[in-house]
Structure formats: C-alpha cells, structure tokens
C-alpha positions in Angstrom: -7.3 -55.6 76.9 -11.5 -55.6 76.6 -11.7 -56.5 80.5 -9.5 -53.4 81.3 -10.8 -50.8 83.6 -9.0 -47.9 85.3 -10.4 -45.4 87.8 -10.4 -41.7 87.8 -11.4 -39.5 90.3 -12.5 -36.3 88.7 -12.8 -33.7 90.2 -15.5 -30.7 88.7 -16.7 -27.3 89.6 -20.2 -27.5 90.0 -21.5 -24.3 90.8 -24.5 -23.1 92.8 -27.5 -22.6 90.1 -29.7 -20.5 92.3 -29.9 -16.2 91.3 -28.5 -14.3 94.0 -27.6 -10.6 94.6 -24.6 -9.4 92.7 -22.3 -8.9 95.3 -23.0 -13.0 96.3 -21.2 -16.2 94.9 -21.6 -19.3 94.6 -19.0 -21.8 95.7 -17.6 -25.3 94.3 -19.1 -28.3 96.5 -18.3 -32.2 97.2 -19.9 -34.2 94.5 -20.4 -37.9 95.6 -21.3 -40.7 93.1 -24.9 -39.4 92.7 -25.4 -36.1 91.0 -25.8 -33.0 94.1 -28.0 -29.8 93.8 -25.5 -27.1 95.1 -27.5 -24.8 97.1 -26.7 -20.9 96.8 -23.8 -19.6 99.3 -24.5 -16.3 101.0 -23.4 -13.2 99.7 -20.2 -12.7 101.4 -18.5 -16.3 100.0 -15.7 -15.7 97.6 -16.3 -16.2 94.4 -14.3 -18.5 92.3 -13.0 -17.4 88.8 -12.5 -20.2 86.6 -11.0 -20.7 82.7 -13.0 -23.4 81.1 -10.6 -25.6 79.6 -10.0 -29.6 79.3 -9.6 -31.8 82.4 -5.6 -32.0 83.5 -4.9 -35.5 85.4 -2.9 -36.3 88.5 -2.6 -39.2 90.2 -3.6 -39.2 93.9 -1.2 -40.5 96.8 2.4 -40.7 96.7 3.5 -43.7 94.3 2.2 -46.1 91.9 2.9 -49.4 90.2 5.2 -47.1 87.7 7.2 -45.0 90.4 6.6 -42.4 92.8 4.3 -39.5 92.4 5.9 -36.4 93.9 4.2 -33.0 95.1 6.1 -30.2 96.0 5.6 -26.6 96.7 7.1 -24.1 94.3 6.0 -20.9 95.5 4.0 -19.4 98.3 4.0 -15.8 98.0 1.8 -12.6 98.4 2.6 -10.3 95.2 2.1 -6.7 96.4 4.2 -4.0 94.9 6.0 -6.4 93.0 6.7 -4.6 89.6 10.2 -5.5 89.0 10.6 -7.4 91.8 9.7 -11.0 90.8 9.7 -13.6 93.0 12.6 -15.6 93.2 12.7 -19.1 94.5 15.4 -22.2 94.0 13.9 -25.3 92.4 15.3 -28.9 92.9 14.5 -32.2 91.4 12.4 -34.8 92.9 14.3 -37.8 94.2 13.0 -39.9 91.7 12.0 -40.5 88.1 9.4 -38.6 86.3 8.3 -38.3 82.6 5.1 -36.4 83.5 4.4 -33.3 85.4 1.7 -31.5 85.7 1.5 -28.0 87.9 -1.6 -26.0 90.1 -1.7 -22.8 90.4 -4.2 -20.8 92.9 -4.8 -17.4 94.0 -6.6 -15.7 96.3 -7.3 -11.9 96.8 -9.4 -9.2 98.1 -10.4 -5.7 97.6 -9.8 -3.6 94.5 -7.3 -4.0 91.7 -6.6 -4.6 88.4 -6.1 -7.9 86.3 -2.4 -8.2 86.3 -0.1 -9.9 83.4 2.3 -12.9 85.0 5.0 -14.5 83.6 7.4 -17.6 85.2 10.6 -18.6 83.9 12.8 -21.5 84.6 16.0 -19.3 84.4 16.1 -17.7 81.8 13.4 -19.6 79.5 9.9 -18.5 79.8 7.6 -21.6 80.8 4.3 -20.4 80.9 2.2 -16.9 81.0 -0.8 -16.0 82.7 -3.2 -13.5 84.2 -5.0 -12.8 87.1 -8.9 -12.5 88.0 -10.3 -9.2 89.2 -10.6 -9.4 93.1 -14.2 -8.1 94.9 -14.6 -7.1 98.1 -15.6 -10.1 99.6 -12.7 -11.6 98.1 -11.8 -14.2 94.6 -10.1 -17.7 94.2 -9.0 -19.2 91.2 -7.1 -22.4 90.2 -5.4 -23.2 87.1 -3.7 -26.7 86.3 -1.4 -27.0 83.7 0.4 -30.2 81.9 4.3 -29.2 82.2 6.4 -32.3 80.9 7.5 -30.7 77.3 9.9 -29.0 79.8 11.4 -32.0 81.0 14.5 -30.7 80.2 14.5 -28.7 82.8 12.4 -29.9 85.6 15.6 -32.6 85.6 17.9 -30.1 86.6 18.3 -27.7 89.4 16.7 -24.3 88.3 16.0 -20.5 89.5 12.6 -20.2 89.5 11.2 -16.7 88.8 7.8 -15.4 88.7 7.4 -12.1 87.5 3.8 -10.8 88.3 3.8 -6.8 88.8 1.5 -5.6 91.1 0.5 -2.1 92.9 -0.5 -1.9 96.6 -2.0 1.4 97.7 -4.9 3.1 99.0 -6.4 2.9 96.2 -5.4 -0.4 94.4 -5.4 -2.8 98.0 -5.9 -6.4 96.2 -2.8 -8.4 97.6 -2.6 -11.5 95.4 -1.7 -14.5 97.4 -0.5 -17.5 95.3 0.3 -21.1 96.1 2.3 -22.8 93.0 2.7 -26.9 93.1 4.3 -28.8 91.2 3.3 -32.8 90.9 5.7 -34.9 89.1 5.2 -39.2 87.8 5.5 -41.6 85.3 3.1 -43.0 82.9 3.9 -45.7 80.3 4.2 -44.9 77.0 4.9 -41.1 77.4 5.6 -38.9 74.3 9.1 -37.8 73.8 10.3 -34.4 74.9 12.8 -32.1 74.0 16.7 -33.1 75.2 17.4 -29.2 75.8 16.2 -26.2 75.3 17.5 -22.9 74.4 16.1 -19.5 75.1 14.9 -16.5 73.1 15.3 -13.9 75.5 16.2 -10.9 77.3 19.0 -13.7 79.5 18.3 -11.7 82.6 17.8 -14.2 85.6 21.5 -13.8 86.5 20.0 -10.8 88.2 17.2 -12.1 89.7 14.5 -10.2 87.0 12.3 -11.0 84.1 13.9 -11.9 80.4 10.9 -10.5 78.5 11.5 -8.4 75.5 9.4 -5.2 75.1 8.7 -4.5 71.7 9.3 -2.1 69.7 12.0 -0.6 73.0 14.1 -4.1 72.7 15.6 -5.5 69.3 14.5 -9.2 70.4 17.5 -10.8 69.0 19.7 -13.5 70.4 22.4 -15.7 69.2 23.0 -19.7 69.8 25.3 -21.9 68.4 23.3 -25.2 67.6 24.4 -28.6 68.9 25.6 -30.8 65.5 23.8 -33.9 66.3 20.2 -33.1 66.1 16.6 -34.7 64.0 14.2 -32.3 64.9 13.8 -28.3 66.4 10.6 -26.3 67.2 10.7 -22.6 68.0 7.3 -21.7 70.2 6.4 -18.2 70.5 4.7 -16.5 73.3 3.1 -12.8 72.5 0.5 -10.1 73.6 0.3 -6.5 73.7 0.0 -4.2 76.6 -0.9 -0.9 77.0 -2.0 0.8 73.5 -1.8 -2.3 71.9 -4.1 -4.9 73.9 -6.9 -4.0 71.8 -4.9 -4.0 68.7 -7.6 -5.8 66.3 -9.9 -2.6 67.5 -7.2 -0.6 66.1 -7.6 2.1 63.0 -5.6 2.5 59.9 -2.1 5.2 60.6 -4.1 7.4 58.3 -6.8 7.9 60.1 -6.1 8.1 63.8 -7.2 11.8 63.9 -10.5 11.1 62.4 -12.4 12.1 65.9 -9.4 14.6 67.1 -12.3 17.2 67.8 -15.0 14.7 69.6 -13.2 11.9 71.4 -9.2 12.5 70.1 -6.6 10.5 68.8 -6.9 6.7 68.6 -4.4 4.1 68.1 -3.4 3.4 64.7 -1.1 0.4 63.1 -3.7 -1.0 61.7 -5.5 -4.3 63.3 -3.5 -6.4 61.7 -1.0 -7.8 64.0 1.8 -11.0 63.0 4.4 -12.2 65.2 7.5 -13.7 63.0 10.6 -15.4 63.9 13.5 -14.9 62.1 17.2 -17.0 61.2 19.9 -15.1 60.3 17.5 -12.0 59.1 15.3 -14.7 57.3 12.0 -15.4 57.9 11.5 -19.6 59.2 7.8 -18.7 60.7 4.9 -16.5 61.7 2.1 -16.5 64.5 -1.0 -14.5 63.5 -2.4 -13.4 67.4 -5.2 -14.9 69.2 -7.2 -11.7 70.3 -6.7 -12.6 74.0 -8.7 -10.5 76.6 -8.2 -9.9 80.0 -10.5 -10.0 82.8 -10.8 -6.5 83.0 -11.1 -6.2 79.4 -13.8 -4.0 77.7 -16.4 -4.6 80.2 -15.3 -6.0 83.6 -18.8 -7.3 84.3 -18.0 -10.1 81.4 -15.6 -11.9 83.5 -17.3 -13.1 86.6 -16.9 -15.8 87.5 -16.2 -16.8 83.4 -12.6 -15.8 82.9 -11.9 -14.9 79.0 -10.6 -18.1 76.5 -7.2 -19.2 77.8 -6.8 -15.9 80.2 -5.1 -17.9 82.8 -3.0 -19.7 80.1 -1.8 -17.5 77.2 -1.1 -20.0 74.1 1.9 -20.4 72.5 3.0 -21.0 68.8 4.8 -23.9 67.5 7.4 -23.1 64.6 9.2 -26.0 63.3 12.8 -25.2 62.0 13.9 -28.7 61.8 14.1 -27.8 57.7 17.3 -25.2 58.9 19.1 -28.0 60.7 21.6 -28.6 58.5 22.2 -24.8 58.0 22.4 -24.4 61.3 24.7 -27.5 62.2 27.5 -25.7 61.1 29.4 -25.2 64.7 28.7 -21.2 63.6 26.8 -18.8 66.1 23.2 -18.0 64.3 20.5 -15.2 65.4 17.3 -15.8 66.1 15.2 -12.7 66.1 11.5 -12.0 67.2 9.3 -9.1 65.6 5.9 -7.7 65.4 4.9 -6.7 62.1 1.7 -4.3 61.9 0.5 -1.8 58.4 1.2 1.4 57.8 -0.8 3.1 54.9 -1.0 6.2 52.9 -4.7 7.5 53.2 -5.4 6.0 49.7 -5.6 2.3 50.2 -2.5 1.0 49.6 -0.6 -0.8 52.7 2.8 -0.6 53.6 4.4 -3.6 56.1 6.0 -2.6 58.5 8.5 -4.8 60.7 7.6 -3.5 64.0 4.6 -1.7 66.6 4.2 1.6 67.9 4.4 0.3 71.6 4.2 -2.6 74.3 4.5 -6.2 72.9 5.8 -8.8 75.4 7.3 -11.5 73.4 10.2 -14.1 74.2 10.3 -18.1 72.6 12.5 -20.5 72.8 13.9 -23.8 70.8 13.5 -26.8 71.4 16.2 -29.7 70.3 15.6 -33.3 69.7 18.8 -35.2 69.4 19.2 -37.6 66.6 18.9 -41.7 68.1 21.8 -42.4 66.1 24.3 -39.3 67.8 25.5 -38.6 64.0 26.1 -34.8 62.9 23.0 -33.8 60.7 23.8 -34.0 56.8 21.5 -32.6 54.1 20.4 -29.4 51.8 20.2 -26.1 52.3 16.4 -25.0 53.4 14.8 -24.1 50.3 12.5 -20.8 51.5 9.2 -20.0 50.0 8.0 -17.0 52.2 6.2 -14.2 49.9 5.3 -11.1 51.5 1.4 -11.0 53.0 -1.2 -10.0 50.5 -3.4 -7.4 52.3 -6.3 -5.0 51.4 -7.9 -2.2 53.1 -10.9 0.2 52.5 -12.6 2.7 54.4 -15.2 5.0 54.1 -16.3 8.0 56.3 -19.7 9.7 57.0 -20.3 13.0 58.1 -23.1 15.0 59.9 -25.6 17.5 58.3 -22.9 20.5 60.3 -19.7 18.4 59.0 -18.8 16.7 61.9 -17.3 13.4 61.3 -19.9 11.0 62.2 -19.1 7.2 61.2 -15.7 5.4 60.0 -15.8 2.0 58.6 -12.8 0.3 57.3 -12.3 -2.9 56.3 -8.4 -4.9 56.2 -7.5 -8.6 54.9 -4.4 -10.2 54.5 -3.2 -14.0 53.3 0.1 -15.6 53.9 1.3 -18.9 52.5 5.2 -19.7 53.6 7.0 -22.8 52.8 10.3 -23.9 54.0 11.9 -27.3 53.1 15.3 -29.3 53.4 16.5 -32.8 53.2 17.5 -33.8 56.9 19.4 -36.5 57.8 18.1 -38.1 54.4 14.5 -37.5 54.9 12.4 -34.8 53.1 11.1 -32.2 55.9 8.7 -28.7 55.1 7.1 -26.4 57.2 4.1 -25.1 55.7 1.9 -22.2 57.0 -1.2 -21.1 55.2 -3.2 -18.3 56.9 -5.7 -15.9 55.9 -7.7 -13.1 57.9 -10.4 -10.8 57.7 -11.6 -7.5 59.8 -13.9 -5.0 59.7 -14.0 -2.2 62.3 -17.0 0.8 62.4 -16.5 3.6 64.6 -20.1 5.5 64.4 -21.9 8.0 66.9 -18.4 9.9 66.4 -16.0 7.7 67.8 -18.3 6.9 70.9 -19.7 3.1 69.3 -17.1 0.5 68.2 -18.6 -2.7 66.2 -15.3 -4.8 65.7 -16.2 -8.4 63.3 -12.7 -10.8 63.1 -11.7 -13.9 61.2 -8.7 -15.5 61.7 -7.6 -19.1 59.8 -4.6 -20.9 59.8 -3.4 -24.1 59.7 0.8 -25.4 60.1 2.3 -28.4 58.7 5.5 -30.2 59.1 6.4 -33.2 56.8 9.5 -36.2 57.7 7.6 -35.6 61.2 3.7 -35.6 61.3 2.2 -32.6 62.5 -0.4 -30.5 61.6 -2.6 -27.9 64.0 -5.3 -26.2 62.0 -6.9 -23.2 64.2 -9.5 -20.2 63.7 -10.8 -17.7 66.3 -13.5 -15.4 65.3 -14.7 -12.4 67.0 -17.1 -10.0 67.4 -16.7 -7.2 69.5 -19.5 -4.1 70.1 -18.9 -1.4 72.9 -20.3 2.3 73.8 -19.8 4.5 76.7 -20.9 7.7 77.9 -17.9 9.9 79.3 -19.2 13.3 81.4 -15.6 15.2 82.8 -16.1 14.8 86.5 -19.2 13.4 85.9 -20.5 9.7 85.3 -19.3 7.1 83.2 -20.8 4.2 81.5 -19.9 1.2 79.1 -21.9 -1.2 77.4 -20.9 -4.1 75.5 -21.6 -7.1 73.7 -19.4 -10.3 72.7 -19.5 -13.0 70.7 -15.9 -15.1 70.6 -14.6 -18.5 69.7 -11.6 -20.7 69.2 -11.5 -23.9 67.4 -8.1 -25.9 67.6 -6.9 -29.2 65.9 -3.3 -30.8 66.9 -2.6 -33.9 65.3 1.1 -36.0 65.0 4.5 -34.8 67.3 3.3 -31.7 68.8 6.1 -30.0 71.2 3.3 -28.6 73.7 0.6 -31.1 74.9 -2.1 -31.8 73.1 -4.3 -32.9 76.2 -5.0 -36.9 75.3 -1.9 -38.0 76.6 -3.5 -38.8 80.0 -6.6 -40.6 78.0 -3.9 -42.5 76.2 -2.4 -43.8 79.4 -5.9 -45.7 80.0 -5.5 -47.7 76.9 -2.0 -48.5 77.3 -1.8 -49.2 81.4 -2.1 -53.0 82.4 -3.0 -51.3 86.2 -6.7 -52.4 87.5 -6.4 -49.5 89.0 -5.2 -46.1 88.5 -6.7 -42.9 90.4 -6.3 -39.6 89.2 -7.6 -36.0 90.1 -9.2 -33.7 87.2 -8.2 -30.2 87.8 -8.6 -27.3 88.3 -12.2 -28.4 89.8 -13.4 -29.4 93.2 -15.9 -32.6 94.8 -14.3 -35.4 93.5 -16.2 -38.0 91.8 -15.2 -41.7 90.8 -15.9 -42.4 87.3 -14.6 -46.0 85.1 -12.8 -45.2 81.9 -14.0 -47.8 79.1 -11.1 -50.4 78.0 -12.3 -49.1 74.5 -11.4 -46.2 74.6 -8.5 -46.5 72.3 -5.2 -44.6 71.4 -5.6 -41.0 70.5 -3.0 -39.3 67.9 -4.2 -35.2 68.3 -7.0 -33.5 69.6 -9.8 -31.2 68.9 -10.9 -28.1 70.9 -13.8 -26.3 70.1 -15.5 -23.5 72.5 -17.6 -20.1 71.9 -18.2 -17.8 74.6 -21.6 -15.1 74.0 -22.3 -12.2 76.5 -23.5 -9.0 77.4 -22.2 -6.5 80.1 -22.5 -3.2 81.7 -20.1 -0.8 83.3 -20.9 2.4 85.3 -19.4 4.5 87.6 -21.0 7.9 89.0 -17.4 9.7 89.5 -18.2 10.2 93.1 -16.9 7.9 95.7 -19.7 5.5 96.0 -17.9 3.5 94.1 -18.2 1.6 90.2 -20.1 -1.3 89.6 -20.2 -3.9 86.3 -23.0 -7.0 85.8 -23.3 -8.7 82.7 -24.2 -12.2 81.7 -21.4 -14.6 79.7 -22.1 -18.3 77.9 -19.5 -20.3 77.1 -19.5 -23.8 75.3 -16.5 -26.2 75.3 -15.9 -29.5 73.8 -12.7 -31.5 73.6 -12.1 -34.5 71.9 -9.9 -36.6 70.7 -8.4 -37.8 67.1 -8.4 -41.2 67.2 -5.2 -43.1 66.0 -5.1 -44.9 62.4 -8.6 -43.9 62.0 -8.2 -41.2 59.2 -9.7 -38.0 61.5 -12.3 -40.0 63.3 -12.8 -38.8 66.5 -14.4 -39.5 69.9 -15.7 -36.6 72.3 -13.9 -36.7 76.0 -15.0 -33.9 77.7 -17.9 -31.2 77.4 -18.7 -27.9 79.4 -22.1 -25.7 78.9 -22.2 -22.8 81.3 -23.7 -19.3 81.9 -23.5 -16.7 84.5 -25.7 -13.7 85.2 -24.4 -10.9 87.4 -21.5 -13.6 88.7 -23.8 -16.7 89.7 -24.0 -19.5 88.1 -27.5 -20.2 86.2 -26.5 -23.4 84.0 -23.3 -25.5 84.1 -23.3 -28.5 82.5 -20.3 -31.1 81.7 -19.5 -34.5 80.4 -16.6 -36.5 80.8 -17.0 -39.4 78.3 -20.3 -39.3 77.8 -21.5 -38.8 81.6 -22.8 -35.9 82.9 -22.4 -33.8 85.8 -24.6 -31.0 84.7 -26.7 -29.7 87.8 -29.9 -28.3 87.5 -30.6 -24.7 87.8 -31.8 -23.4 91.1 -35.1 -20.8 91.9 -34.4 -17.4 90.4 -33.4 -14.5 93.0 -33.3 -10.9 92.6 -29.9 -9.9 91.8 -28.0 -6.5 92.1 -24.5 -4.9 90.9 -20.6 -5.6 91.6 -18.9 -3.0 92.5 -15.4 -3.0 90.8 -12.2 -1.0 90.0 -12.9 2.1 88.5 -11.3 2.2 84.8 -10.2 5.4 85.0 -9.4 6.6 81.2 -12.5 5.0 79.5 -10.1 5.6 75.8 -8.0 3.4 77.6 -10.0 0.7 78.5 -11.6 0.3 75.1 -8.4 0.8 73.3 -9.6 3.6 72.0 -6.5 5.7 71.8 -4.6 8.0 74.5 -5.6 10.4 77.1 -9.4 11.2 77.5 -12.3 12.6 75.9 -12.1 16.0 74.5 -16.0 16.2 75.2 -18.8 15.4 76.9 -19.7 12.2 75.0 -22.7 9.6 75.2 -24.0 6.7 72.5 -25.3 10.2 70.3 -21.7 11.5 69.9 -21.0 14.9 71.3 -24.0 17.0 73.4 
C-alpha cells in the first residue's frame, strides 16, 4: 500500500487577522491551494462563532466506489418562543446502505438574547446536546459537525425527531434562532461496530411530542428495562449539566456557609463544588461521571466568547459506563432499574462532609444503554458482578477573615475527594472489570466581601474495561477569577480572567467516536481517490493524505483556552457592552495501533481573538499549515450585548441581588 494516496478536501476557517472596531467581524473566506491573506470585513458582517474541535469528514458528491453518499435535511426551523414546544419532525432512512453518518448543524441569529441550552432526541433517546452563541446586532452564524454512526441503530429505522431548544421572543429578548440540521449518511470500509439497539434512560415522553429530560432533584430519574438474553457487551453513557443555581456549581460554597456575606452581597449557593453524576442497577452503584465544568457563551463574562465559543459548548460530552460486568445479572428475563443521580456534600460547619445522593436544584440528565449482541446468538452465562465501589474520600477546610469593624471580609475553603470503583464478572467465559479511578481538587476564595471570586480546579480520572480494551484517561483543570461592581439602579461591571483546559485519551472499543476513524479509512481504502469535506470550516482546500499514515487504535485531545474579559452596563438604556480577549490551543492526535502509546499528531489549531476579531489562527492538518498571518492593527471599540440582569446570577453567586452597593472594595 506505499504508492497509496487519497484526497481530501478540507475545508478551514480562516479568519480575518486585521484589528477592527468591536462591533465588526471578520468572516471565513475561499482558501485555494496557496495560503490567502483574509482581508478584514466591514463592521456590519456577521460574525461567526466557532467551537474548536477536530476535523469531521464527509465525502463530497452523491456516491462512491463503496455506495452512495446521502444528504438530507432534518430540520429547518426558526426557534422563537419555543420553551416546551420542541420541534417535531419525522425522520426516514436513506434508500441505501450506510455505516457512517455524520451531521451539520448551523444557526443563524440577530439581535439580543441569551445562550440557550438544546437538546435532540431520536424518540425517546437523547442523541446529542448543545448550546447556542450569543447573537449581536449585526447578526451571528455558527456551524457544528458532528460524527453520528454509534447511533446506527437508529438512523436504520424510521424515527420522531425532536429538538427541544427553548427560546423567548419579546421586546426585549428579539434573537430568533434560525437552524438548518443535515444529516449525511455513507459507507467506509472497515467501520467499527456499533451498538445493535439501544435503550433509553429517560423521562419516555416523545409519545407527546416533548422532551424526555429528567430534572434533578424535581424527577426520581429511574427507569426500568428488561434486558435482551443474548448479549457480549453493554455501555451506559451519561449526559449532565446544571442549570440555573447550579451552572456554576464548582464556584459553589460549603452548606455551612452560604450566609457568610448575608449582610453585604446575601445568600450564595451551597452543596459544595463537588458535583458526581452516578448510575445505578437495581439501587447499586455500576458507575460515576465526575462533571466537566462546561461554560456557556454567556457565561461569567460574555465578552469571552466571541467569536471563541467555550470547550465543547456546542457539543456537551458524554460519559461512557461499561456494565458489560452485570450482563449475566441482568440476563435473567427479570425487569431491572436503572437510576441516574447527582450526588453533591453536605457538611456540619466543622469539617466533616456528609454525601448526599442528590442537588438542591436544576440538573438535566438522561443516558441510555447500549447492547452488543453476542456473534454466536447464545444466552449470556457467567458470575455474579463482584462490586468494589467504596464511598468517596473527601476533605474540606475553610478559613474566614474579618475586617478591623467585624465585617466578614475573605472566605477560603478548600474540598478534595478520591474515588476508586471496581466492578468484575466472568461473561460468556471471559474475565471483564470496569475500573474507575478519580481524584479531584478545589479551592475557592471569596474576598472583598463576597464581591471577588478566585476559583482553582483539578479534575483526574481515568476508566478501564478488561475482556474488551478500553481505556479513556481525562483531566480538566480550571481557573476561574471574577469581580463586579453592582450600584441599585445604577451601573454594573464584571471583570474576569480564565485559564481552562481539557486533555482526553480514548484508546480500544469506545461506544462514542474517537475521531480517527475517518484517518483510518485512508490506510485501509484501495480508492486513488477519495474526497472529503472537513467541517465545520469554510474555503476548501485539497490536501494528499500519506499512504503511511497507518492504523490508529484511540486518540488524544489536548487544548487550553487563556482569556481576559470585561462586562459593563450603565443601567440606562444605552445599552451593555462586553470585550475581552480568549487564546485557545488544540491538538489532536492519534494512538497508533500495535505501537504501545506511540502516537502521531493529525490536526493542530492556535488562535486568539481580541474584542471579537481574529488576531492569530493557526492550524495544521498532518503537518501542513494553514495558519494566516496577522493583519495591520486597528482601533477597536465595545460589543454591546444582553444585559445580565441579576449579576449573583450570572456569577453563580447565589440568589436574588445585592443587598448593597458593592464594588472590588466590598461594601461603600
């Protein structure tokens, strides 16, 4: 296979490098063979929002040597005042065979509102969630592409499609979000296996036409299957994230000390900010997902998120759980439960933590199982699952300062917490385990009396399943500072500062793709040719993939996003404006196969905005660039945005508003 060569057309953003006011935006452009200086776009352009991510591949035209390749439209709608009123739309399957499917989402909108939580479900099983940009006045586009074939189970069956994205309309919210949702479906040789069914974890409600999220702690997240008998393998994923009182929950203080600033700024949240998502069999714990600390693009400070969208904002991860260790508990013919909670820490004012099995308010969760059917159709024989899962170890100190007068000035308070969980079985007469180890560190100061929040997080883990490799090793640290000045009818500012990352390692029979597959296609096709779009970008290019590129077996993800922003708004009606300048690194690569963890880069991404243009973007796909030189400097001003209303709120800072006037001293 050395004289092999396939070729891609990629397709990048490459964004205009020049400074220019803050209201103006720069926009993707064609990119032929050569490398193109993008000039800057004039101040009324949309501005494109984009999530820096890996490159997704589709091929182009409408068949190939393997079969056809099929587009089709999902959905075209406008979401206005749309809370509880998803869309609701009638899927059918393409007239031909597929193993691979890959989907594109984009948006447009205009005017003011706020980021907005979406969720879409293939009846009643939740298949991916997402979020939306922050519109301006000139308007915003985003596009998100997204591998979809470990649902293959159900693209091959007629479905009822609903997308659940609530959204307010009014005069003072007017951002309409218009979406376009495709769907592109093919085949590629050599394509992993997926799932035979699938079974969901959920409320069950598209039977009337509405979303079958769970709300925790208002729902008891509990459902009931009865298993098929003839199965090698099941994964549970989990999908989670707070709302409300709870989006900021690593920001939040220990239960005892929620009243700390009752006179100055008032109540904040409590729980602790120590969040874990478990699933449950038959009241027994089979897994646990410690939370990425997702934020949303109107999170802390708005002026963060233009055009750089937050890590995986328009794609909210999901856990992998393997039960395949329960099978032959569950292969009974019996009816078993499968339950999802939130666990958080209560605590008695003296150091010593109490678990607690659920949240004070708003988590979002649903999951569902995935089945792999045994080759050999036999019912499943073996042991009972042999369950190692010790309560967390945890540890939490704080410490509080006071003023000369005796006002409470400064609360620190630090919380960690380890988990190790082992689950084992013989299955169909091999040995299988599920091991999780995790461990997790936070501290959290609240100084200038309650104004100034400095938040530092660690989070490591890393899963295992033995009979069936896998292994996915993850951390995502953050650091999180933020002040504001709050007058009562008067002016409001925020300032903040970031520094954020996630590194994530797949490796072996992952249920959700790993993102090599399409690499793996180049070493395995005997096509001369074989052309394929990189989304979500735009200006296609034509690049060669080397015949050495070899077979990949996982993949590694490593990216850091640094910035600075501002928020202020003069609580008149001339509006509210945030700027801010965000950094963001990215490289992907992938493990190579029977190489013992050697690995060879794929794709790269090295890019910074200031006041929402682009001043440096940089990326490599196999080793050749497409970076684009930065552009003269220009004078730049402010985006005006929503207005955050409750500034407590939008920090996470607890309930309801200041008490009193505040500012970065503490109370004046």
């Amino acid at each position: 296979m050395s004289s092999l060569r396939i070729l891609w057309v990629a397709i990048f953003s490459v964004l205009a490098t020049t400074h220019e006011p803050l209201d103006s935006v720069s926009r993707y452009a064609h990119a032929d063979a050569g490398l193109t200086k993008r000039q800057g776009s004039p101040a009324t352009d949309v501005l494109d929002c984009f999530q820096v991510y890996e490159p997704v591949l589709t091929p182009e035209g409408t068949s190939n040597e393997y079969g056809c390749v099929y587009t089709q439209t999902l959905m075209e709608y406008d979401f206005a005042n749309s809370y509880g009123m998803p869309f609701v739309g009638n899927y059918t399957p393409p007239p031909c065979d597929f193993n691979r499917v890959t989907m594109n989402w984009t948006v447009t909108s205009k005017g003011r509102q706020f980021d907005r939580l979406a969720i879409m479900y293939l009846g009643d099983i939740e298949v991916w969630r997402t979020s939306t940009a922050e519109p301006t006045s000139y308007g915003i586009v985003f596009t998100y592409a997204k591998e979809m074939q470990h649902y293959n189970a159900l693209w091959k069956e007629s479905q009822k499609l609903i997308f659940d994205l609530g959204n307010i309309v009014d005069d003072t919210y007017t951002g309409i979000l218009n979406t376009t949702l495709t769907a592109t479906f093919f085949t590629v040789p050599d394509s992993p296996p997926t799932a035979d069914s699938i079974l969901p974890i959920s409320k069950q409600a598209s039977a009337s036409d509405a979303s079958s999220v769970f709300q925790i702690p208002t729902d008891n997240a509990t459902v009931s299957h009865t298993l098929p008998t003839n199965l090698d393998r099941a994964v549970v994923s989990l999908s989670a994230c707070g709302q409300g009182g709870e989006e900021f929950w690593y920001t939040n203080t220990l239960s005892s000390e929620t009243e700390t600033f009752e006179d100055t700024i008032g109540t904040l949240y409590g729980g602790s900010p120590w969040r874990e998502v478990q699933i449950l069999i038959d009241g027994q714990l089979a897994g646990v997902s410690w939370p990425f600390p997702i934020i949303f693009t109107g999170g802390i400070v708005p002026g963060f998120w233009r055009p750089i969208v937050g890590i995986d904002a328009y794609d909210l991860r999901e856990h992998e759980v393997d039960i395949t260790p329960w099978l032959p508990y569950l292969s009974d013919g019996a009816a078993h439960s499968f339950e999802i909670r939130v666990a958080s820490l209560d605590d008695d004012g003296a150091g010593n933590p109490t678990l607690l099995d659920t949240v004070a308010s708003n988590w979002l969760v649903t999951g569902k199982i995935f089945l792999f059917k045994s080759d050999n159709s036999t019912t499943v024989t073996g042991t009972q699952p042999i369950i190692s899962a010790p309560a967390p170890q945890f540890s939490i100190s704080s410490s509080l300062t006071k003023s000369a007068n005796g006002t409470n000035q400064t609360l620190s308070y630090t919380t960690t917490a380890k988990r190790e969980l082992s689950i084992s079985a013989t299955v169909n007469s091999k040995q299988v385990t599920w091991s999780q180890s995790l461990s997790y560190n936070n501290f959290n100061e609240l100084s200038d009396q309650g104004v100034t929040q400095y938040t530092k997080q660690s989070t490591i883990g890393s899963d295992a399943a033995t009979g069936i490799v896998y292994r996915n090793t993850y951390s995502y640290p953050i650091k999180v500072s933020s002040t504001y000045l709050a007058i009562p009818e008067g002016p409001t500012s925020i300032n903040g500062t970031l520094d954020r990352g996630l590194d994530f390692d797949v490796h072996g029979a992952a249920v959700f793709p790993s993102g090599v597959q399409p690499f793996n296609s180049s070493y395995n096709s005997t096509s001369p040719k074989q052309k394929f779009s990189i989304s979500p970008l735009q200006g296609p290019q034509q690049i060669t993939l080397p015949s050495s590129l070899g077979e990949f077996s996982g993949s590694k993800l490593s990216t850091n996003q640094t910035g600075q922003a501002r928020y202020y708004s003069s609580g008149a009606s001339n509006g509210s404006y945030s700027y801010g300048t965000t950094a963001q690194t990215f490289t992907f690569s992938g493990v190579q196969a029977g190489s013992n963890g050697g690995t060879r880069e794929l794709y790269t991404r090295d890019v910074e905005a200031v006041n929402t243009t682009i001043t440096r973007d940089e990326e490599t796909l196999l080793g050749r660039s497409f970076g684009v030189p930065a552009g003269s400097p220009r004078p730049v001003g402010s985006q005006q945005v929503l207005s955050v209303g409750s500034v407590k709120a939008a920090l996470g800072r607890g309930p309801g508003k200041t008490k009193e006037q505040m500012a970065g001293g503490g109370k004046r």
